[in-house]
N, CA, C and O atoms as a Maestro MAE file, in Angstrom:
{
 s_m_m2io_version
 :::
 2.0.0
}

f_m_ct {
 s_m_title
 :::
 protein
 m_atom[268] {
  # First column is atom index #
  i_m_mmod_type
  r_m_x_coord
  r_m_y_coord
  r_m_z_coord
  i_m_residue_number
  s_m_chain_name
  s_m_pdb_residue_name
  s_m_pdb_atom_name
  i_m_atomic_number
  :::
  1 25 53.006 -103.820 52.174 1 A "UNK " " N  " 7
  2 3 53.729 -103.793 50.925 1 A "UNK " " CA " 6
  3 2 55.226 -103.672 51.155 1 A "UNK " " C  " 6
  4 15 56.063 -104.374 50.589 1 A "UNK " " O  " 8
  5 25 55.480 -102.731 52.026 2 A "UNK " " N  " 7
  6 3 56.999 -102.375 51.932 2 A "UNK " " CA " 6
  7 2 58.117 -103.686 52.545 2 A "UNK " " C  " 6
  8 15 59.331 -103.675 52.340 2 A "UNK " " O  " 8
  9 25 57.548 -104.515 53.142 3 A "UNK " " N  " 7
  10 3 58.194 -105.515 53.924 3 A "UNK " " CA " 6
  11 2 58.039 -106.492 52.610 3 A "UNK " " C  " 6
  12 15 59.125 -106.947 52.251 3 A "UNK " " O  " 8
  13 25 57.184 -106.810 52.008 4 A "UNK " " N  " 7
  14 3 57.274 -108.111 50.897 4 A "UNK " " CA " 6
  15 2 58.218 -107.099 50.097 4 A "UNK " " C  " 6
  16 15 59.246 -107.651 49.706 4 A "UNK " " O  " 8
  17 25 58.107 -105.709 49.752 5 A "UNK " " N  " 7
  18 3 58.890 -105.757 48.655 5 A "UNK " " CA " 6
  19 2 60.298 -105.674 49.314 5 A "UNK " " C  " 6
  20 15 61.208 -105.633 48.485 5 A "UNK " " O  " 8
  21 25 60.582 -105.650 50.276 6 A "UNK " " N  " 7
  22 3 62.190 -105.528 50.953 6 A "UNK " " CA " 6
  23 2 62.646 -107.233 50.801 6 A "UNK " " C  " 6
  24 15 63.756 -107.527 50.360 6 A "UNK " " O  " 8
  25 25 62.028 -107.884 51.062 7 A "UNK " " N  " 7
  26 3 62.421 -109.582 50.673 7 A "UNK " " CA " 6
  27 2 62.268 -109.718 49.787 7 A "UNK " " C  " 6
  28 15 62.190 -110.933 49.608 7 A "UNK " " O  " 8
  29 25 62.110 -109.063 48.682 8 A "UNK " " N  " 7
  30 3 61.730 -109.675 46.837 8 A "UNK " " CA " 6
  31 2 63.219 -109.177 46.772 8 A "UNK " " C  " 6
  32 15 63.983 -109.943 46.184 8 A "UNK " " O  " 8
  33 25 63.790 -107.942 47.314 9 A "UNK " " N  " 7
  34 3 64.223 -107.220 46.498 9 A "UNK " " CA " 6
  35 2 65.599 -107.542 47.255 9 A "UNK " " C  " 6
  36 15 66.460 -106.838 46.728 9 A "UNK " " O  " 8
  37 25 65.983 -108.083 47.964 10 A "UNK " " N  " 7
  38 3 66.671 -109.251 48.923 10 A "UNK " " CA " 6
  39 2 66.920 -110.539 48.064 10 A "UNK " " C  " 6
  40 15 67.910 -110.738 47.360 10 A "UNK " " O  " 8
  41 25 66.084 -111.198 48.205 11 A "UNK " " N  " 7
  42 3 66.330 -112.211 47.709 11 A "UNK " " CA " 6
  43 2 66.687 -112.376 45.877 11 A "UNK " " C  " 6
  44 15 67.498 -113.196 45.443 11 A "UNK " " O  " 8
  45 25 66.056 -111.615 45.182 12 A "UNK " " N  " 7
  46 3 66.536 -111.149 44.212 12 A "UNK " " CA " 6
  47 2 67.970 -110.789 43.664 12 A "UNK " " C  " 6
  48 15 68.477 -111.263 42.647 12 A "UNK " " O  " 8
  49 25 68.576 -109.795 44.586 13 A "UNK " " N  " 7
  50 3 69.823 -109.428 45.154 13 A "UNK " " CA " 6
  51 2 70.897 -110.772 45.108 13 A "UNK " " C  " 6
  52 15 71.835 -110.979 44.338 13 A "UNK " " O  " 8
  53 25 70.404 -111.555 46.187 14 A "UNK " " N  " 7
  54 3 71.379 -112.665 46.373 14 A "UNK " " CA " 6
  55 2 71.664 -113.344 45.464 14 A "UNK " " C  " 6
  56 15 72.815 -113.663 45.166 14 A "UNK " " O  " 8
  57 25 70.068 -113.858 44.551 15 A "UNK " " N  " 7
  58 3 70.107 -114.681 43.036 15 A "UNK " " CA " 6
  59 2 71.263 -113.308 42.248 15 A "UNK " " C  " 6
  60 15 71.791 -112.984 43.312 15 A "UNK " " O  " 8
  61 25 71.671 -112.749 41.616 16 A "UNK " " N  " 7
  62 3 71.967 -111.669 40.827 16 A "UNK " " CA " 6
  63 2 73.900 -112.049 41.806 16 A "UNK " " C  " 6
  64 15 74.974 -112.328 41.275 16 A "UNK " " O  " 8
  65 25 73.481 -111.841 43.617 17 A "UNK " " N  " 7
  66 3 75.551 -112.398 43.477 17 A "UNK " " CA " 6
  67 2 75.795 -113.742 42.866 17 A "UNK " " C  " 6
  68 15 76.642 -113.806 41.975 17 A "UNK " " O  " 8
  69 25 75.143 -114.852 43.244 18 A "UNK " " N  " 7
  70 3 74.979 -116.304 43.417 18 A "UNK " " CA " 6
  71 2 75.448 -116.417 41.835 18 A "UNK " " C  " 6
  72 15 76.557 -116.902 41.606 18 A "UNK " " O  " 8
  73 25 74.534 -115.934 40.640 19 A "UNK " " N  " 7
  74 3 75.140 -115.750 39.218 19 A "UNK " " CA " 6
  75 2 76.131 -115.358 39.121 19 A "UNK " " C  " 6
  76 15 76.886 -116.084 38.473 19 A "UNK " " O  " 8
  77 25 76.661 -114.198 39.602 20 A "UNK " " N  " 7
  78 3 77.905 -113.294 39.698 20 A "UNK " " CA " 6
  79 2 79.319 -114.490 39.859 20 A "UNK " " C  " 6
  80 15 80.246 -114.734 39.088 20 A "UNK " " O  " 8
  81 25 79.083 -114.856 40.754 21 A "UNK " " N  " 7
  82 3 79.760 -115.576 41.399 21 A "UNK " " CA " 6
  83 2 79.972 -116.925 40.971 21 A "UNK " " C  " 6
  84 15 80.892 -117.644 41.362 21 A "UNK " " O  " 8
  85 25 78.709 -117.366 39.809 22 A "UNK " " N  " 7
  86 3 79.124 -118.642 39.529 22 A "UNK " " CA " 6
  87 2 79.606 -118.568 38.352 22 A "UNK " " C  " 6
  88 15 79.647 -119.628 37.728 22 A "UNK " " O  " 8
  89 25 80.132 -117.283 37.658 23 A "UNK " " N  " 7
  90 3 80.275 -117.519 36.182 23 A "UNK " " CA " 6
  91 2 81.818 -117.596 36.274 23 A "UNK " " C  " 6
  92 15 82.386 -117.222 37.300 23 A "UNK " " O  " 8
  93 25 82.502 -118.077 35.209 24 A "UNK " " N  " 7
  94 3 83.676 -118.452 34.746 24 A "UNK " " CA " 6
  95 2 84.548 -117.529 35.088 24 A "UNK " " C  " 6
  96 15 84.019 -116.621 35.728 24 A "UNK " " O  " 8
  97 25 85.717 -117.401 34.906 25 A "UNK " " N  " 7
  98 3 86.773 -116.626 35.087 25 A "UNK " " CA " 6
  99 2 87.123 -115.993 33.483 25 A "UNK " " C  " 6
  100 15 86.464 -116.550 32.605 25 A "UNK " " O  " 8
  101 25 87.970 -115.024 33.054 26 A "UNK " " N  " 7
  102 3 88.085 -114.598 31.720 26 A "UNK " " CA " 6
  103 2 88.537 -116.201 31.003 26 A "UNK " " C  " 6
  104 15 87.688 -116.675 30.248 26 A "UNK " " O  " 8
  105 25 89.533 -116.835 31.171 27 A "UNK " " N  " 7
  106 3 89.884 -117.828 30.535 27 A "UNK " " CA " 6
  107 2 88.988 -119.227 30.709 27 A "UNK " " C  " 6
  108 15 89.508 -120.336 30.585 27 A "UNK " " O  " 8
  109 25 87.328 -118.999 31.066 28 A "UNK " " N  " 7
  110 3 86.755 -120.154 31.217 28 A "UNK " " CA " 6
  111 2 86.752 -121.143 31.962 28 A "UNK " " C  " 6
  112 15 85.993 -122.093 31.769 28 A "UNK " " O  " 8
  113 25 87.820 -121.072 33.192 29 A "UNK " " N  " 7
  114 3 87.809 -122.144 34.366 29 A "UNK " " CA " 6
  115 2 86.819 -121.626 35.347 29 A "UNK " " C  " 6
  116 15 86.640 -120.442 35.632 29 A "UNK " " O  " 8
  117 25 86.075 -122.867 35.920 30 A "UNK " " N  " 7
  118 3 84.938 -122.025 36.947 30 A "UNK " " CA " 6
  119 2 85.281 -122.388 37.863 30 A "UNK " " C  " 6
  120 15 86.078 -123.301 38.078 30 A "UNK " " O  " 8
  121 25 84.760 -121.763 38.535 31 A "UNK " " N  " 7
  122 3 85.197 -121.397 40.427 31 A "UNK " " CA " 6
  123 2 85.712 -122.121 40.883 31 A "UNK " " C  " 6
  124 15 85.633 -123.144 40.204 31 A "UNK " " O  " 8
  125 25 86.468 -122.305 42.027 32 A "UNK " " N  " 7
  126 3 86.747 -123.764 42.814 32 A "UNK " " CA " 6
  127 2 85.720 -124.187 43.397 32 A "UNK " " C  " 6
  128 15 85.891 -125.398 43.541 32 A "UNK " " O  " 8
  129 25 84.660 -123.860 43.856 33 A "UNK " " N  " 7
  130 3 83.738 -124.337 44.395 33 A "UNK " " CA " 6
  131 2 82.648 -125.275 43.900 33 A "UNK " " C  " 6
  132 15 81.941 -126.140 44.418 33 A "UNK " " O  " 8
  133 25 82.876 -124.490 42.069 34 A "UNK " " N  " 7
  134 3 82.123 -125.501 41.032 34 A "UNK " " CA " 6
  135 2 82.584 -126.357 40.484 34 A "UNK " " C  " 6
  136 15 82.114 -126.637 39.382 34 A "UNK " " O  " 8
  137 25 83.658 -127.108 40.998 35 A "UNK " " N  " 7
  138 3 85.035 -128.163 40.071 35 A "UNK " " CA " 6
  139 2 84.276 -129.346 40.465 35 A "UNK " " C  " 6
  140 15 84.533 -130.377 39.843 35 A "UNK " " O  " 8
  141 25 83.290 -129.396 41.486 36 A "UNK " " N  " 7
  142 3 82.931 -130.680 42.196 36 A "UNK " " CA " 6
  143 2 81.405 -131.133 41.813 36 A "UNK " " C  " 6
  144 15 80.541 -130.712 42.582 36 A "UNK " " O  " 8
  145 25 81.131 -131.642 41.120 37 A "UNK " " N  " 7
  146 3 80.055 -132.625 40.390 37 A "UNK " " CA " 6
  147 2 78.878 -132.625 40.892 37 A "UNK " " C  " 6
  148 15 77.969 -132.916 40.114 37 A "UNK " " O  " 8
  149 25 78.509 -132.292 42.386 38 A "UNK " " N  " 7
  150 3 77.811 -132.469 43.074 38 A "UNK " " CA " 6
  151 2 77.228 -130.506 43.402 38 A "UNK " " C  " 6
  152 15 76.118 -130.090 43.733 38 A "UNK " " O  " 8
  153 25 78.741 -129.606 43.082 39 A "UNK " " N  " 7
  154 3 78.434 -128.518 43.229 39 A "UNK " " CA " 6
  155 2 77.680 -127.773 41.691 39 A "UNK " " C  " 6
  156 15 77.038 -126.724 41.744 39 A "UNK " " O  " 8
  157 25 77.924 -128.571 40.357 40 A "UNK " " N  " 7
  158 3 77.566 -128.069 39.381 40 A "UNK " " CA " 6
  159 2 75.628 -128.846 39.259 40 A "UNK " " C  " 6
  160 15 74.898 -128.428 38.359 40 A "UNK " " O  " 8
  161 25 75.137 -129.853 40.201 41 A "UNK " " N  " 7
  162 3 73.876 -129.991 40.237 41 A "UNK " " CA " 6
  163 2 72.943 -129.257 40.913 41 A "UNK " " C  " 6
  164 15 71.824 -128.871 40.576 41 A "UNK " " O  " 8
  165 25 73.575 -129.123 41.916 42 A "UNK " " N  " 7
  166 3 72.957 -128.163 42.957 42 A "UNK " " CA " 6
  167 2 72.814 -126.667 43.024 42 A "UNK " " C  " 6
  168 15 71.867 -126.216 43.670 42 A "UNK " " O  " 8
  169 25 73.826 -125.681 42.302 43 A "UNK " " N  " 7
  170 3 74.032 -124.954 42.225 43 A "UNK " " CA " 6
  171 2 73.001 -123.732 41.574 43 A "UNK " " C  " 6
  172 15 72.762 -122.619 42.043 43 A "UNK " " O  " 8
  173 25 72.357 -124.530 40.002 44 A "UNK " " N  " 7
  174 3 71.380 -123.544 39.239 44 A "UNK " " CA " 6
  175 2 69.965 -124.058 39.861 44 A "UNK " " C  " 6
  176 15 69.041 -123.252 39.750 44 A "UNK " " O  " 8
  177 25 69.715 -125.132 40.417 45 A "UNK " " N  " 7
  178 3 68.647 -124.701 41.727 45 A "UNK " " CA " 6
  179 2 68.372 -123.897 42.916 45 A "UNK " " C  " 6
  180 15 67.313 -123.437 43.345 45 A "UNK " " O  " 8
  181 25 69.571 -123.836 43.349 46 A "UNK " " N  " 7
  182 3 69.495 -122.976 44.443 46 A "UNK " " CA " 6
  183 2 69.622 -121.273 43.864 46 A "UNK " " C  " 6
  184 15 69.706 -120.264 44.564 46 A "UNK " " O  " 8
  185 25 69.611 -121.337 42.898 47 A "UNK " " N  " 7
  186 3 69.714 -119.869 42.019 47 A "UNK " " CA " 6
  187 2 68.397 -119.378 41.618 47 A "UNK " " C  " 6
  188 15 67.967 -118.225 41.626 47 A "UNK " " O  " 8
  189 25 67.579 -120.975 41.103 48 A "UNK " " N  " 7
  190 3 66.912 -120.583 40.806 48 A "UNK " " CA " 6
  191 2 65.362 -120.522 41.924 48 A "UNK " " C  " 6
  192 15 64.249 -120.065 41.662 48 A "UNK " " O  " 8
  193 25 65.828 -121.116 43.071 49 A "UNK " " N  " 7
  194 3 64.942 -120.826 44.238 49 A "UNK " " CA " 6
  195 2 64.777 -119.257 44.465 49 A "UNK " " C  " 6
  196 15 63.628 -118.818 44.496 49 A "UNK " " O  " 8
  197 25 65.760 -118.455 44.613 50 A "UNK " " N  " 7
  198 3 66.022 -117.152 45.280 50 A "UNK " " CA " 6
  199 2 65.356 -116.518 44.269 50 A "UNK " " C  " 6
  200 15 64.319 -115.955 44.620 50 A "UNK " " O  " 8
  201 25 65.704 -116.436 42.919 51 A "UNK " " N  " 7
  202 3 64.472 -115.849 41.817 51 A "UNK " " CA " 6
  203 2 63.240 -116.247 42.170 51 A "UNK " " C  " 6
  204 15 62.489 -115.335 42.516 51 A "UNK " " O  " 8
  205 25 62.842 -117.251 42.184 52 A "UNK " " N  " 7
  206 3 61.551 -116.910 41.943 52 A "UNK " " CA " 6
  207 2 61.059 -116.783 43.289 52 A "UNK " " C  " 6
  208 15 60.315 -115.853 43.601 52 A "UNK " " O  " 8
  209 25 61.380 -117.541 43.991 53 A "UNK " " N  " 7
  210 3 60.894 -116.569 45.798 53 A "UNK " " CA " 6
  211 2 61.088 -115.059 45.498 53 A "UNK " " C  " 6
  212 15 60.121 -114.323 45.698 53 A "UNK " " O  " 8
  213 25 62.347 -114.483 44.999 54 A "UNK " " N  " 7
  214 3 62.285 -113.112 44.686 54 A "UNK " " CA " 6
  215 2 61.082 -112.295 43.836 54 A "UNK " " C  " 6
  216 15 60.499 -111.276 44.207 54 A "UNK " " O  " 8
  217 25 60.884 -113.047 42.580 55 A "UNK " " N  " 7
  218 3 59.910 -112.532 41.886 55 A "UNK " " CA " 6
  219 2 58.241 -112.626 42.540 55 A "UNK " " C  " 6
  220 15 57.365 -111.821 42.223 55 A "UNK " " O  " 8
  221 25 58.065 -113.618 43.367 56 A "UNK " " N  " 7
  222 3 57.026 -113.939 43.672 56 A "UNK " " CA " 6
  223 2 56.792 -112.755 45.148 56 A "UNK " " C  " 6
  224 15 55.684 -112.455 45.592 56 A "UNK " " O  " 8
  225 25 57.861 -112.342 45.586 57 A "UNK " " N  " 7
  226 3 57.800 -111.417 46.600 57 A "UNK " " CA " 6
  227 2 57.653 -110.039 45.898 57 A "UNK " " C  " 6
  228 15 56.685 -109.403 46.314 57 A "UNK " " O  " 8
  229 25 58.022 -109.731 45.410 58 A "UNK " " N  " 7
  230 3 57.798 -108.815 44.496 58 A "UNK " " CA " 6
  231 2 56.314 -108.521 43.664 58 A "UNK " " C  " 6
  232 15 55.549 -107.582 43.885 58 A "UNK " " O  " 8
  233 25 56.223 -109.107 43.116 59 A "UNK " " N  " 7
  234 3 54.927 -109.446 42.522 59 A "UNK " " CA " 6
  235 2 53.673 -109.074 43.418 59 A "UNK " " C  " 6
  236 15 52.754 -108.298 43.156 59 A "UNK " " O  " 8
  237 25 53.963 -110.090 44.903 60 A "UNK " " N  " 7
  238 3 52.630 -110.027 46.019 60 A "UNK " " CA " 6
  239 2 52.598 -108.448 46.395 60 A "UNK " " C  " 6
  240 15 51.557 -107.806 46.535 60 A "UNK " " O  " 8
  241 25 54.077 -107.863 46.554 61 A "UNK " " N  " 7
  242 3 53.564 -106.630 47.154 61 A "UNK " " CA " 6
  243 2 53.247 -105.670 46.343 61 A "UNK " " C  " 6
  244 15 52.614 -104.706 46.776 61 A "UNK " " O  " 8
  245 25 53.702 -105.765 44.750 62 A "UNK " " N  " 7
  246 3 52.699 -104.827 43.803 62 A "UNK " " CA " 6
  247 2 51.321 -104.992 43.796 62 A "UNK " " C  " 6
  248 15 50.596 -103.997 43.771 62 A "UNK " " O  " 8
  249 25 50.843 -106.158 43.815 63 A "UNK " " N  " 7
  250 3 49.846 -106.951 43.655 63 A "UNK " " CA " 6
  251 2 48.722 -106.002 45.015 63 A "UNK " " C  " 6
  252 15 47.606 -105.486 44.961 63 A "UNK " " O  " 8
  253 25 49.758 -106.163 46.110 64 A "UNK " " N  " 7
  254 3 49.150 -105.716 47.397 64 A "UNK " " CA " 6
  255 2 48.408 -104.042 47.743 64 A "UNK " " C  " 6
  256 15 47.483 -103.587 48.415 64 A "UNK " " O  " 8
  257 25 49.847 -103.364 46.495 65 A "UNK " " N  " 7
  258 3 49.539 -101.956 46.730 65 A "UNK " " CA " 6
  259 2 48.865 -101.525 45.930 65 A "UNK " " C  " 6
  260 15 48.786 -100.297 45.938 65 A "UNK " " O  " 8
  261 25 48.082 -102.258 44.890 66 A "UNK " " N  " 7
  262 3 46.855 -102.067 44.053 66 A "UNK " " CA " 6
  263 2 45.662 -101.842 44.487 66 A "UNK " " C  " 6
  264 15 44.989 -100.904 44.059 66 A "UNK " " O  " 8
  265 25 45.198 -102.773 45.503 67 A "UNK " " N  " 7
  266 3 44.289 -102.973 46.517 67 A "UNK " " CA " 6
  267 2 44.009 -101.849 47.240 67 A "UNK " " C  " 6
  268 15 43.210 -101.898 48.174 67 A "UNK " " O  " 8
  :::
 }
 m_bond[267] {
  # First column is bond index #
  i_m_from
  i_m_to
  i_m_order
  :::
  1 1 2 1
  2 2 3 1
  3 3 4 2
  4 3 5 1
  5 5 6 1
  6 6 7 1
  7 7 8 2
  8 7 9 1
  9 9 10 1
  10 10 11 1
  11 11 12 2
  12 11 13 1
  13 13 14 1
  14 14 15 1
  15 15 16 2
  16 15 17 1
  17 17 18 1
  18 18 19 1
  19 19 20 2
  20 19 21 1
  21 21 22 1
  22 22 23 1
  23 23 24 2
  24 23 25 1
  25 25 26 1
  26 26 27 1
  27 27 28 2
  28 27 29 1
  29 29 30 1
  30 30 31 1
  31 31 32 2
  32 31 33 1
  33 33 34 1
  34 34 35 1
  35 35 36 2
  36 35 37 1
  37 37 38 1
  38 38 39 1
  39 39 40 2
  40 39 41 1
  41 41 42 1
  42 42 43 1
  43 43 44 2
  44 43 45 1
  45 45 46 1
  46 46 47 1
  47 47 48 2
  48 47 49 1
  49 49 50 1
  50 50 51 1
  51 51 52 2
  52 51 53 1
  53 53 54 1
  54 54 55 1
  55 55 56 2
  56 55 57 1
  57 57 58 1
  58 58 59 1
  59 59 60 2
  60 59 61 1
  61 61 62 1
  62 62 63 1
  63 63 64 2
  64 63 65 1
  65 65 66 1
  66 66 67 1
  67 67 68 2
  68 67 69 1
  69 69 70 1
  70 70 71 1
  71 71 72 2
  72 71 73 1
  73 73 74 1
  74 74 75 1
  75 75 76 2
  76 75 77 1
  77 77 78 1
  78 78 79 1
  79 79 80 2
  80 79 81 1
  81 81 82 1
  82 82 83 1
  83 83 84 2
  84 83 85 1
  85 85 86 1
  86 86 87 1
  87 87 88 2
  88 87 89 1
  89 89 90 1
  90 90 91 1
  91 91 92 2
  92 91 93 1
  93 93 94 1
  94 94 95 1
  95 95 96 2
  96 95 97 1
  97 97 98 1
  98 98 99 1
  99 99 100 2
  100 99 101 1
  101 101 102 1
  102 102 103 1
  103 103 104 2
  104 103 105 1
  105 105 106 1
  106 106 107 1
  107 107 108 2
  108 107 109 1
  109 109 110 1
  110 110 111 1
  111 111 112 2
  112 111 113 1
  113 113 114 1
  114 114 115 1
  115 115 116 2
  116 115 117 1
  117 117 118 1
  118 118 119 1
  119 119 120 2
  120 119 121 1
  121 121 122 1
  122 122 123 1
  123 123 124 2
  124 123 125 1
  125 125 126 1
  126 126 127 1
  127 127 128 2
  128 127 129 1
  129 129 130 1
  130 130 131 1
  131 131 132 2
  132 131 133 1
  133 133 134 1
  134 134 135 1
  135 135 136 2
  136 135 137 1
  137 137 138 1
  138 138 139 1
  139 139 140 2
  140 139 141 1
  141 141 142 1
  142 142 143 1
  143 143 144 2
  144 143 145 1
  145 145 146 1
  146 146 147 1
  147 147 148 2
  148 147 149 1
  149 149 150 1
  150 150 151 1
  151 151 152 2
  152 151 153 1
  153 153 154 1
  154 154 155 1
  155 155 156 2
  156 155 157 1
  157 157 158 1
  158 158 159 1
  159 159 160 2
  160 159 161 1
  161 161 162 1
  162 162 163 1
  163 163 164 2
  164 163 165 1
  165 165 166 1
  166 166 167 1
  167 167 168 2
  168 167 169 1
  169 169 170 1
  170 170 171 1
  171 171 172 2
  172 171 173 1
  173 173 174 1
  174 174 175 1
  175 175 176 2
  176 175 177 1
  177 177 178 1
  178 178 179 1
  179 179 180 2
  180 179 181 1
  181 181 182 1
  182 182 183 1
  183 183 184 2
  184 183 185 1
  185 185 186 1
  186 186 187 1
  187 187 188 2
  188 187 189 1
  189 189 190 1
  190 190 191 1
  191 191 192 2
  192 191 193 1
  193 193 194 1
  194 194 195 1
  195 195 196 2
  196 195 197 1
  197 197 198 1
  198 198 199 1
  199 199 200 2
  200 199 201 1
  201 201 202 1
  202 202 203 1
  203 203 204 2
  204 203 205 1
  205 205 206 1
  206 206 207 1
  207 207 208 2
  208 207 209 1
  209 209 210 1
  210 210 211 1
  211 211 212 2
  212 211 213 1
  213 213 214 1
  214 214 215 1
  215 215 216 2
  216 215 217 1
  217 217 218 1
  218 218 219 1
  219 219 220 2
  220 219 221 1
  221 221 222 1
  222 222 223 1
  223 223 224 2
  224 223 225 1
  225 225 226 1
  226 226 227 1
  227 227 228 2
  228 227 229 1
  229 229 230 1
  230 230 231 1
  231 231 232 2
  232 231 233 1
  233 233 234 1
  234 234 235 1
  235 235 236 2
  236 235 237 1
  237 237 238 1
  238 238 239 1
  239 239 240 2
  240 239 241 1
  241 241 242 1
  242 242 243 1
  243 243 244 2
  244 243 245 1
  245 245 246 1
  246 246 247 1
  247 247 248 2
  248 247 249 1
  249 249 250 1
  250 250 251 1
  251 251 252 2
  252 251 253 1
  253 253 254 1
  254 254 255 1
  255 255 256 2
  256 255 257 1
  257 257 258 1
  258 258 259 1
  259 259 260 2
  260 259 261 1
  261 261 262 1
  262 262 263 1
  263 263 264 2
  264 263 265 1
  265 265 266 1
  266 266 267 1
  267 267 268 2
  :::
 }
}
């Protein structure tokens, strides 16, 4: 249990900067990193990989310590 929930809770983590990090500035310009067309496609996938690998790690090791 304690090892799946240390990677849920990891990867979880990273999704939670990855948001952090992609949201706007106070006046609504986004990042430099997101100015590029190719970075605004790619970006809420790879966000949304780390969730649910996160949730799904999470999940297995509650799941686990039921048992």
């Amino acid at each position: 249990m304690g090892q799946d929930l240390l990677i849920g809770v990891i990867l979880l983590g990273i999704a939670a900067v990855l948001i952090f990090f992609g949201l706007p500035d106070k006046e609504g310009v986004n990042r430099r990193f997101l100015r590029f067309e190719a970075a605004v496609i790619l970006y809420p996938p790879v966000i949304m990989i780390f969730l649910v690998a996160g949730a799904v790690e999470v999940l297995k090791a509650l799941l686990s310590a039921s048992h």
